[in-house]
C-alpha positions in Angstrom: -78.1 -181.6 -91.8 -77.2 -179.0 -94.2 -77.1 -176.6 -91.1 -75.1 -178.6 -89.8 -72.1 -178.9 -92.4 -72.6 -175.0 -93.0 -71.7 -174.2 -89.6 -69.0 -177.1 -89.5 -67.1 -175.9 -92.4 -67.2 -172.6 -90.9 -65.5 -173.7 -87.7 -63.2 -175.7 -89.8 -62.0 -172.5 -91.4 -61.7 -170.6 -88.7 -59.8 -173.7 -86.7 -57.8 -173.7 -90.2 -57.0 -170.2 -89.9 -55.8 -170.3 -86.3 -53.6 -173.0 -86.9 -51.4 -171.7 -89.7 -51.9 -168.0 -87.5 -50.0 -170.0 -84.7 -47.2 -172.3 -86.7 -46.3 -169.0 -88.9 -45.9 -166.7 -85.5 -44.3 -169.8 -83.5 -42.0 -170.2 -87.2 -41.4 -165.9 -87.2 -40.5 -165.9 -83.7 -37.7 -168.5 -84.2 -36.2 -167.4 -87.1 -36.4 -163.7 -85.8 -34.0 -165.0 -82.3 -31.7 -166.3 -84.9 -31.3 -163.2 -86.5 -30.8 -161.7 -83.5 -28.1 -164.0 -82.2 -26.2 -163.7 -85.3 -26.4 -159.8 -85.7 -25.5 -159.0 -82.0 -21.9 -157.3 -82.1 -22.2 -156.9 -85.8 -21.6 -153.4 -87.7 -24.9 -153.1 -89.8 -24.2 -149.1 -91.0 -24.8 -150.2 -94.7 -28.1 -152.1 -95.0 -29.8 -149.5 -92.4 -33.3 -148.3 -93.4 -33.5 -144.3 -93.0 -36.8 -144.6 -92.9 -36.5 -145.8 -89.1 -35.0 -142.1 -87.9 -39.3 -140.8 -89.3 -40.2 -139.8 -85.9 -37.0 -140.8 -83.4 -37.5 -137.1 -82.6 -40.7 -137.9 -80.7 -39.7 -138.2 -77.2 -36.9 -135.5 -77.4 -39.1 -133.1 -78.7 -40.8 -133.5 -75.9 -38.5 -133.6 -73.2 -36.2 -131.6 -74.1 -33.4 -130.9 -71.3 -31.6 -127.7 -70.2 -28.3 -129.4 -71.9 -28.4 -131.3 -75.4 -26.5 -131.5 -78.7 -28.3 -128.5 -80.4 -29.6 -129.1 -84.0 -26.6 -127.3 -85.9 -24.3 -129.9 -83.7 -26.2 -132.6 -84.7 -26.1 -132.0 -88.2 -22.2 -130.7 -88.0 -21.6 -134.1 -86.6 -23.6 -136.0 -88.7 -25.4 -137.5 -85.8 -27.9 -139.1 -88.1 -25.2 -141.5 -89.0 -24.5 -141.9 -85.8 -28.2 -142.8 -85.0 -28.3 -145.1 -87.8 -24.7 -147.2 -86.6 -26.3 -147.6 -83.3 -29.7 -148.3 -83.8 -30.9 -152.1 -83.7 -33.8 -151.0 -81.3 -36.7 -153.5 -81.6 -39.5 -151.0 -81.1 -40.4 -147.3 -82.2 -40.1 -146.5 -78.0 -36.9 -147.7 -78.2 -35.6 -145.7 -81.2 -36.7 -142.9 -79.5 -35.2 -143.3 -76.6 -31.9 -143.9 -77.8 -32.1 -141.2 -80.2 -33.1 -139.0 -76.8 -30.1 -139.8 -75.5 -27.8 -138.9 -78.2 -29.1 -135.8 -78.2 -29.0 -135.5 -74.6 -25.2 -136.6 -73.4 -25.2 -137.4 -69.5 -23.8 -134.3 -67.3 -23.0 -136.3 -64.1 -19.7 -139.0 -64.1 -22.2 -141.1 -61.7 -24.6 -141.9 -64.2 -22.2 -142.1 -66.9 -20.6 -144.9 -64.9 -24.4 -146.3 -64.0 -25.5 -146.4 -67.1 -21.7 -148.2 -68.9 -22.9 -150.8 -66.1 -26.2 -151.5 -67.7 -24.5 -151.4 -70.8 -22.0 -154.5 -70.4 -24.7 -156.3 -68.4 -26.8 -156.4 -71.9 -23.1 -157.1 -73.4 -22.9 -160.1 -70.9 -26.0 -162.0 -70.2 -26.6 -162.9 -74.0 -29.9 -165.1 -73.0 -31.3 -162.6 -70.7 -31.1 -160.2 -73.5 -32.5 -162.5 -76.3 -35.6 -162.7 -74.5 -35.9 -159.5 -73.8 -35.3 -158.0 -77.7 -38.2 -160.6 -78.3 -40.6 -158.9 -75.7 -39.7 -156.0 -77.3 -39.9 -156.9 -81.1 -44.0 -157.6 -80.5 -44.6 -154.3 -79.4 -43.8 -152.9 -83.4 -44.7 -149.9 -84.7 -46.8 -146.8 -85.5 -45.1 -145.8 -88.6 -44.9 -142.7 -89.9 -47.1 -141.0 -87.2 -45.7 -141.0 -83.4 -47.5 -142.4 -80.6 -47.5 -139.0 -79.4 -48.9 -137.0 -82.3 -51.6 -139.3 -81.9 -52.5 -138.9 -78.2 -52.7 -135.7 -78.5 -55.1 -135.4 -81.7 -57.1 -138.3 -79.8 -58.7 -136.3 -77.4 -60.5 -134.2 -80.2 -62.3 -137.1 -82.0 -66.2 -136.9 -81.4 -67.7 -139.3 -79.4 -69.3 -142.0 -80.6 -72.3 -144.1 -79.3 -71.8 -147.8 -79.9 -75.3 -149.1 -79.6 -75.1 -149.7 -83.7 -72.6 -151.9 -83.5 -74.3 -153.5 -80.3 -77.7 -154.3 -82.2 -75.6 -155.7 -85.5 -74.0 -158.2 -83.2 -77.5 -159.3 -81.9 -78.4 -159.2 -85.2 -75.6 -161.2 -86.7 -76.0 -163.7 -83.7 -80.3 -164.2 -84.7 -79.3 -164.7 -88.0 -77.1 -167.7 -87.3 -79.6 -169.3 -85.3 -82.1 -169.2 -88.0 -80.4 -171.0 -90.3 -81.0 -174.1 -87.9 -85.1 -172.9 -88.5 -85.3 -171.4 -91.5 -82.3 -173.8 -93.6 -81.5 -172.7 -97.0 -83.3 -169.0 -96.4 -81.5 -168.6 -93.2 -78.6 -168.7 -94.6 -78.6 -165.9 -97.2 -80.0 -164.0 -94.5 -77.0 -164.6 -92.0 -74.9 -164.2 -95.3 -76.4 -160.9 -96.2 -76.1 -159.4 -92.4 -72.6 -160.9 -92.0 -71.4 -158.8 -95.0 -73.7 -155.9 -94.2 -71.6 -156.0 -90.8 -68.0 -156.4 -91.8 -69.0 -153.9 -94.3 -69.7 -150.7 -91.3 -66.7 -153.0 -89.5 -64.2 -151.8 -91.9 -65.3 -148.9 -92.8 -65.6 -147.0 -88.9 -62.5 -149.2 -88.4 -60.9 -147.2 -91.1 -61.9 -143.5 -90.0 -60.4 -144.7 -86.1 -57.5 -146.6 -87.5 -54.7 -144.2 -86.6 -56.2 -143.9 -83.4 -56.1 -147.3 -82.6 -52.9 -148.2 -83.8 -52.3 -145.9 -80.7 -54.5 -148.2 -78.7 -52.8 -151.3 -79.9 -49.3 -150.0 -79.2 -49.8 -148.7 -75.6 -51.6 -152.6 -75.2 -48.3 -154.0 -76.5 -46.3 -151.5 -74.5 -47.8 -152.8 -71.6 -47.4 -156.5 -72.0 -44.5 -156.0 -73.2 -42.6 -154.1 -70.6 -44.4 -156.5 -68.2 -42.2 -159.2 -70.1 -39.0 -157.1 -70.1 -39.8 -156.3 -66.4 -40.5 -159.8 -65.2 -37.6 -161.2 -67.2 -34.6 -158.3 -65.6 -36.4 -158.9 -62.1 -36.0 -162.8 -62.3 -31.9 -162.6 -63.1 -28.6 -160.6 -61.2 -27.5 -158.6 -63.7 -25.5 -157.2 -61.7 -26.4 -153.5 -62.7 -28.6 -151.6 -60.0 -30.2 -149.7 -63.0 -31.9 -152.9 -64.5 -33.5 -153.5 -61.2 -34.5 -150.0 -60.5 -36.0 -149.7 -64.3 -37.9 -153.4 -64.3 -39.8 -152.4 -60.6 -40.5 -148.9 -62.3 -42.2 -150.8 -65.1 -44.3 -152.5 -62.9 -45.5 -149.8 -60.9 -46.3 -148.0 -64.0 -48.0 -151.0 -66.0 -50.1 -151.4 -62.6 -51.2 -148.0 -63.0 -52.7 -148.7 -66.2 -53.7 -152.1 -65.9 -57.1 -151.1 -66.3 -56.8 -150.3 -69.9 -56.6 -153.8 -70.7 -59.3 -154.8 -68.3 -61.8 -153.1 -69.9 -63.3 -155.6 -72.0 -62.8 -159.3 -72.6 -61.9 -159.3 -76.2 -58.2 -158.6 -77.9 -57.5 -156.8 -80.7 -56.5 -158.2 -83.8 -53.2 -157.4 -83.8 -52.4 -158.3 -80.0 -53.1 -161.9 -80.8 -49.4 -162.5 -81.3 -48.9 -166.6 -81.5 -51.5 -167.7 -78.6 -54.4 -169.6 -80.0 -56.6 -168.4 -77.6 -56.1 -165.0 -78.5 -55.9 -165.3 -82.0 -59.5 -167.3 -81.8 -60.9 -164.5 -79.7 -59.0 -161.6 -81.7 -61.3 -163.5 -84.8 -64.7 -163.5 -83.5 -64.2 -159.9 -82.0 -64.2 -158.8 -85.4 -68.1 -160.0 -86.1 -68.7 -158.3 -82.8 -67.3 -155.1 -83.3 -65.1 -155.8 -80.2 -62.2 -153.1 -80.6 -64.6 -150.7 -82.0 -66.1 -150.9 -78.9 -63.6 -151.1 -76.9 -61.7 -148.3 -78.4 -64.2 -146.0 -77.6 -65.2 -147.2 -74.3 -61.1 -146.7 -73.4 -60.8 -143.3 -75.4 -60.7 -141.6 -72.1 -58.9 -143.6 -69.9 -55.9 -143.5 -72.8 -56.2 -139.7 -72.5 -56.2 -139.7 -68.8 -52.8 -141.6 -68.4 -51.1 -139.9 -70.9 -48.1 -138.9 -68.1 -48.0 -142.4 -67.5 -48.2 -143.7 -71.0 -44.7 -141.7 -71.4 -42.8 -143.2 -68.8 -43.7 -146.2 -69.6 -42.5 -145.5 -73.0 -39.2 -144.1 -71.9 -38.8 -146.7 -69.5 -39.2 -149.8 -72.0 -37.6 -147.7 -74.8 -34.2 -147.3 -72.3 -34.2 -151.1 -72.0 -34.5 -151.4 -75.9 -31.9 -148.5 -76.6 -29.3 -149.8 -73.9 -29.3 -153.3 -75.5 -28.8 -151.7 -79.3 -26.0 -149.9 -77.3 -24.4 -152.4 -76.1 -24.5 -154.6 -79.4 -22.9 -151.0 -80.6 -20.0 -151.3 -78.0 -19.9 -155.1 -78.7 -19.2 -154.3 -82.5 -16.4 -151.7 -81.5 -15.0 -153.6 -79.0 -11.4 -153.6 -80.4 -10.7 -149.7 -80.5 -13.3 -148.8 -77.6 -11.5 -147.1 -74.4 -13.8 -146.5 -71.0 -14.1 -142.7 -70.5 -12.2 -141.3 -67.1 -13.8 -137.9 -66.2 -11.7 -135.3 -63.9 -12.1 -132.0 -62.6 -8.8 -130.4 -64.2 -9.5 -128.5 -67.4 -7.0 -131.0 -68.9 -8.6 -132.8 -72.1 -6.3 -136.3 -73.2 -7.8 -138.5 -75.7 -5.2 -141.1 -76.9 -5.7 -143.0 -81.0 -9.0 -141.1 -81.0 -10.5 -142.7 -84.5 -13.9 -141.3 -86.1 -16.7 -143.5 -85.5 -18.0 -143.3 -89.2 -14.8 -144.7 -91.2 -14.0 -147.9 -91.6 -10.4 -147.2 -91.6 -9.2 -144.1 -89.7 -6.1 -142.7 -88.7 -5.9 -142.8 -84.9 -4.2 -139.2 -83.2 -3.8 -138.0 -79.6 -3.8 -134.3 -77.7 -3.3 -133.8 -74.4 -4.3 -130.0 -73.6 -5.5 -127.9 -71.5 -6.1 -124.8 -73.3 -7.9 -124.2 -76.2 -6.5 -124.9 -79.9 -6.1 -123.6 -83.0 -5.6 -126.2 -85.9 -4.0 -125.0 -89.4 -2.3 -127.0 -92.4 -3.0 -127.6 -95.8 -6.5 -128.7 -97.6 -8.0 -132.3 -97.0 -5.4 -132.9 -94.6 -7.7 -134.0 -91.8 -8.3 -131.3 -89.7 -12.1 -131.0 -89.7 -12.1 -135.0 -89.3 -10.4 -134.4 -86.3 -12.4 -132.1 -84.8 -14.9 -134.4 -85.1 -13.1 -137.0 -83.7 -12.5 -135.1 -81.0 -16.6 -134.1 -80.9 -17.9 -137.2 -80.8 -15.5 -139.1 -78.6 -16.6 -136.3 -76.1 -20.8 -137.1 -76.6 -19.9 -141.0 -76.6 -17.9 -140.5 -73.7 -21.1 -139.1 -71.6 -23.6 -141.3 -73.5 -22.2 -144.9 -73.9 -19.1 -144.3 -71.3 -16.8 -145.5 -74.1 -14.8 -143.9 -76.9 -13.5 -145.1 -79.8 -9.7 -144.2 -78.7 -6.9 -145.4 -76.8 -7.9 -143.7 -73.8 -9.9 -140.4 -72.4 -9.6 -138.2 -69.6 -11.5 -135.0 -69.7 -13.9 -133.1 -67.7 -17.5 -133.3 -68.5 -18.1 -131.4 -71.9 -20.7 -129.3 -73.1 -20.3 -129.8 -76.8 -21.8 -127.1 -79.8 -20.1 -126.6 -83.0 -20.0 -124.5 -86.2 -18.5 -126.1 -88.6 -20.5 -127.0 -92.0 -22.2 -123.5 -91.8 -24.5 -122.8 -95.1 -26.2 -119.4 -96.2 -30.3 -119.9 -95.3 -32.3 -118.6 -98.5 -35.3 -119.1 -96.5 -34.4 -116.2 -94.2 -32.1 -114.3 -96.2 -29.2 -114.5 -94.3 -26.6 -114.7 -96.3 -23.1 -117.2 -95.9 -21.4 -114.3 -93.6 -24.3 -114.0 -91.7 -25.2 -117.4 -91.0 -21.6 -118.4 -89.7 -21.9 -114.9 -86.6 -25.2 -116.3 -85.7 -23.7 -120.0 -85.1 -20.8 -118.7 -83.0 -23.1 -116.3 -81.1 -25.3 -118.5 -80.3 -22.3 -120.9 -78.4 -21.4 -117.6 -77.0 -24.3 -116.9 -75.5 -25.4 -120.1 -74.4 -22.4 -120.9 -72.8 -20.0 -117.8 -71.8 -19.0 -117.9 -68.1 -20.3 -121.8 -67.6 -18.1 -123.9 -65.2 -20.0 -125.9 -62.7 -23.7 -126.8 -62.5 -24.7 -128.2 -59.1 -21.4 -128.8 -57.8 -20.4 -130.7 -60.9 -17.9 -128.6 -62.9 -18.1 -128.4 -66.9 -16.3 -127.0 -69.9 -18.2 -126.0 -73.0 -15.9 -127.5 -75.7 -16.9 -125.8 -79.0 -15.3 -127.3 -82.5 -15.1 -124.0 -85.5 -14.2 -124.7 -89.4 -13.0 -122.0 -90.8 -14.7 -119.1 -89.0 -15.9 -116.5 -91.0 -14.9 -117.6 -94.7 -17.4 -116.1 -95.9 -15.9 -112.4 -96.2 -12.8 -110.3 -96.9 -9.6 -111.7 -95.8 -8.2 -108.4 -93.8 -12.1 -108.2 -91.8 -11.8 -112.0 -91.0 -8.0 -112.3 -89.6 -9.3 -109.3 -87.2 -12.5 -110.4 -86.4 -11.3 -114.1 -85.6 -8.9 -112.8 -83.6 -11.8 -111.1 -81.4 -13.9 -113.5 -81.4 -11.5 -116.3 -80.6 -10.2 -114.7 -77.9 -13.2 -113.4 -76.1 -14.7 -116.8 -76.6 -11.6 -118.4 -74.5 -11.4 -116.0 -71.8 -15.6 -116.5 -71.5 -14.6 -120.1 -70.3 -15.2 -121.8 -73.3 -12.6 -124.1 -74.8 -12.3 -123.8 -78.5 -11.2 -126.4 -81.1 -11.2 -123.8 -84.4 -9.7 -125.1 -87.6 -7.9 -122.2 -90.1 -6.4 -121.7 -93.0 -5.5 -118.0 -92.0 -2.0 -119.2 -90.3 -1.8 -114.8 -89.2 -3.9 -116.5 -86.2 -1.2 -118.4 -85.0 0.7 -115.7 -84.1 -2.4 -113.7 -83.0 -3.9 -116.2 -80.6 -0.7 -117.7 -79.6 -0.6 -116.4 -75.8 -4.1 -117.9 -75.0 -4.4 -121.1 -77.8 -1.7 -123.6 -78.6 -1.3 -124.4 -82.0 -1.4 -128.2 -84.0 -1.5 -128.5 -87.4 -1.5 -131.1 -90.0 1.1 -131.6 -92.8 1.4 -133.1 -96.2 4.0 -134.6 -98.6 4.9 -132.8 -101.5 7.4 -134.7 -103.1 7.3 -136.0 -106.9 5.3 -133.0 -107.7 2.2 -134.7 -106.0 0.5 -134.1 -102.5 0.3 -136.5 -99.8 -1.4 -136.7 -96.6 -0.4 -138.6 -93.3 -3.8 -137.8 -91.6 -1.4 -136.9 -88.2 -1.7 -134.6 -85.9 1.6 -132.4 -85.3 2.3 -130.0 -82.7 2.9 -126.4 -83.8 1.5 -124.0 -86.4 1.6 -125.2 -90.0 4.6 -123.9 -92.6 3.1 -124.4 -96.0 0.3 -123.9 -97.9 -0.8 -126.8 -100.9 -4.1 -125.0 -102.5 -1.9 -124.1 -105.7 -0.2 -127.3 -105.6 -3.6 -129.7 -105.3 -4.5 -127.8 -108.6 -1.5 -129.6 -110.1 -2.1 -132.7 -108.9 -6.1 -132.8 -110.1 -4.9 -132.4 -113.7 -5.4 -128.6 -114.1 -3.1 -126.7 -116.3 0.3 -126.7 -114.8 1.3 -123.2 -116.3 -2.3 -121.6 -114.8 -0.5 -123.0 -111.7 2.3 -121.7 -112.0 1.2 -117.8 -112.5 -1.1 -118.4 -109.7 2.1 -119.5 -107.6 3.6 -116.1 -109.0 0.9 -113.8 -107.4 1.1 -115.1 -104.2 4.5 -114.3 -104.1 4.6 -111.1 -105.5 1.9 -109.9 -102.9 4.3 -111.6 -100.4 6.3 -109.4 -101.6 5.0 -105.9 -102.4 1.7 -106.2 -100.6 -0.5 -105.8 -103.8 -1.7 -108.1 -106.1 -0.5 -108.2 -109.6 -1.4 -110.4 -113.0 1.2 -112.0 -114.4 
């Protein structure tokens, strides 16, 4: 009789345990759909966890194309606020993913247009969508340590014989059973094995964790995109894309279907909110079950890694399309669809930067490359990477955040927030002639690529500030104008206004102006056309509360070097 109770309170427990398991998953999953229902559309910059942007390199370390936003234009751009405006992925595929293809901006006005498709599909078919991010939320995360780092240190672990854990479970299993014959002895013996066994559980399960955290995700990845896949195929979206992507995802989870069919047991952490599962996922702990199936799959997880990536990519696009489309939803009022042509004619209309909550909209239509002057903290390098990043949204999302666009397809690379490297010893000067050389040499003489033409549209701030004033106006000059008649369209932002006369036969000049009236300095953040008149660096000293008579003398030099070409004290 005492057996008896023993072993019923035991099920009880584990019946207890199950149940709460289930009502606290059924309970997350609910309250999770009603986040995501209310955030959809919403701008979430502020309350974004940096943490997330770990390892969104992953994938595009790994796949990196001919053409991508190199890592000086990234950081120019300040692409990882950009990442973290646009990210609500659900997953750690997804992340990277959309991370992939920020860095990699579409060359091709077909799949621009393909892809703005899938886009407003998400945007459209809200309950289609909803099910979907909840697919994807279950598949969760690796944390700190890609998928991919982890594959590839898998394939070095020593093999393991699992008989030990084989004879335990026999063990564990004869101990039970005597407590029915030997009663109150039987059960300190299934007691002391039951502890001796979660004891060499938790303890190999702690040296293979990483690893099968690996495990666990590719399982989820599977199930998942199986969801994701059954859920696109059973709706008209509308978008061609969708389709194409959810048959992919089958054909790939078929591939690999064997994974899972290795053994009978689920891990832990699959269990998710089924009972079944989450009663299975229990005993397989007594029974070492994904200790032993880890190892027994080891090498079939090495053996698909090529198809472990594309399934990846393919249920990470899903996710990173959707967090795009909540992106476009939540920028709806000032987003344009971009218009691609052949001309070298660039138009953007009220192109705002992404980043600000309040920007001043301004338009260019040109066809020729530019040279922007006027006075300090008037706007120009905000501009520029306005201008920037309407181009990479234009080619990755097939929006803008203007009025309207109409350019060819852009190859963009920039120098603009160029900083000496202590590490290598190059010094300011030297860091800012390596930036620009290498946009010269990776993109002098480019025009088309398969039939589709390009123009490499580079953005420069204030080339070459770090020397002499005399060696800079002459070496801009050079430079500027060899880059222009390589092909590549230059946006380059001065303060030397000698290189508006300099430059003027092959750039066309824009500048932005400023108030100076009441002794103070105001901006208007617009763009005007023409080179700028005045300069305001004396004059800002004023109005920040510096010594107005230091100002003043400062105010006399300048204009006795105007003058008499030399510079005096006064």
């Amino acid at each position: 009789m005492e057996a008896l109770i023993f072993v019923l309170i035991i099920f009880g427990i584990i019946v207890l345990i199950m149940f709460l398991q289930f009502i606290n998953s059924r309970r997350d999953d609910k309250l999770y759909l009603l986040k995501l229902r209310n955030e959809f559309g919403k701008v979430h910059r502020s309350s974004y966890d940096h943490d997330r942007l770990i390892n969104a390199d992953a994938y595009f370390r790994r796949h990196i194309p001919d053409e991508y936003i190199d890592d000086i234009t990234w950081t120019d751009l300040s692409m990882d606020e950009v990442m973290a405006s646009v990210d609500t992925t659900e997953s750690d595929a997804g992340r990277q993913v959309l991370y992939h293809m920020l860095r990699c901006p579409l060359n091709d006005d077909a799949q621009v247009a393909a892809r703005r498709d899938e886009i407003d599909s998400w945007r459209e078919h809200s309950s289609v969508r909803e099910k979907v991010q909840m697919a994807l939320h279950h598949i969760g995360s690796t944390g700190r340590v890609s998928i991919y780092d982890l594959l590839d240190s898998m394939s070095g672990l020593e093999e393991k014989s699992c008989t030990s854990y084989y004879v335990r479970s026999i063990l564990l299993i004869l101990s039970f059973l005597s407590v029915y014959i030997l009663r109150g002895t039987g059960i300190v013996l299934f007691i002391i094995v039951l502890i001796s066994n979660l004891y060499v559980y938790y303890r190999d399960r702690g040296r293979i964790l990483p690893y099968m955290r690996v495990y666990m995700q590719v399982l989820k990845t599977i199930d998942s995109g199986k969801r994701v896949a059954d859920v696109i195929s059973a709706e008209d979206m509308g978008a061609d894309g969708l389709k194409a992507a959810a048959d992919e995802i089958k054909d790939v989870v078929t591939k690999i279907a064997g994974i899972r069919r290795r053994t009978a047991f689920s891990l832990s952490s699959e269990a998710g909110n089924d009972p079944v599962l989450v009663l299975l996922s229990m005993a397989g702990v007594f029974v070492y079950a994904d200790l032993i199936r880890f190892w027994r799959i080891r090498h079939s997880l090495i053996g698909h890694t090529d198809d472990i990536d594309r399934l990846v990519y393919l249920t990470g696009s899903v996710d990173a399309l959707i967090a795009m489309a909540g992106y476009v939803e939540s920028h709806s009022e000032h987003m344009t669809r971009s218009v691609f042509g052949d001309s070298s004619v660039m138009e953007v209309r009220d192109v705002r930067h992404p980043l600000l909550d309040d920007p001043v909209p301004n338009s260019i239509t040109v066809d020729r490359s530019i040279l922007l002057t006027g006075a300090n903290a008037s706007g120009k390098s905000t501009f520029l990477k306005s201008i920037a990043l309407a181009a990479i949204y234009a080619q990755t999302f097939g929006y803008v955040c203007a009025g309207g666009y109409h350019a060819p397809i852009c190859l963009v690379a920039s120098a603009m927030s160029v900083k000496d490297d202590v590490t290598s010893g190059d010094s300011y000067y030297m860091a800012e002639i390596k930036a620009v050389r290498r946009m010269i040499d990776r993109y002098a003489g480019t025009s088309t690529d398969n039939g589709i033409c390009k123009m490499p549209l580079c953005f420069v701030d204030e080339l070459l500030n770090g020397t002499n004033t005399e060696e800079r106006i002459a070496a801009c000059t050079q430079i500027l104008l060899d880059m222009d008649r390589k092909g590549i369209r230059i946006m380059a932002a001065t303060h030397d206004i000698e290189l508006t006369v300099l430059l003027s036969e092959r750039y066309a000049n824009y500048h932005f102006g400023e108030d100076l009236s009441e002794g103070d300095v105001e901006f208007s953040y617009k763009l005007k056309e023409g080179a700028a008149k005045s300069r305001n660096a004396i004059r800002l000293l004023k109005s920040l509360g510096f010594d107005p008579a230091m100002a003043d003398r400062a105010e006399e030099m300048v204009r006795i070097h105007k003058k008499e070409g030399v510079w005096m004290t006064v």
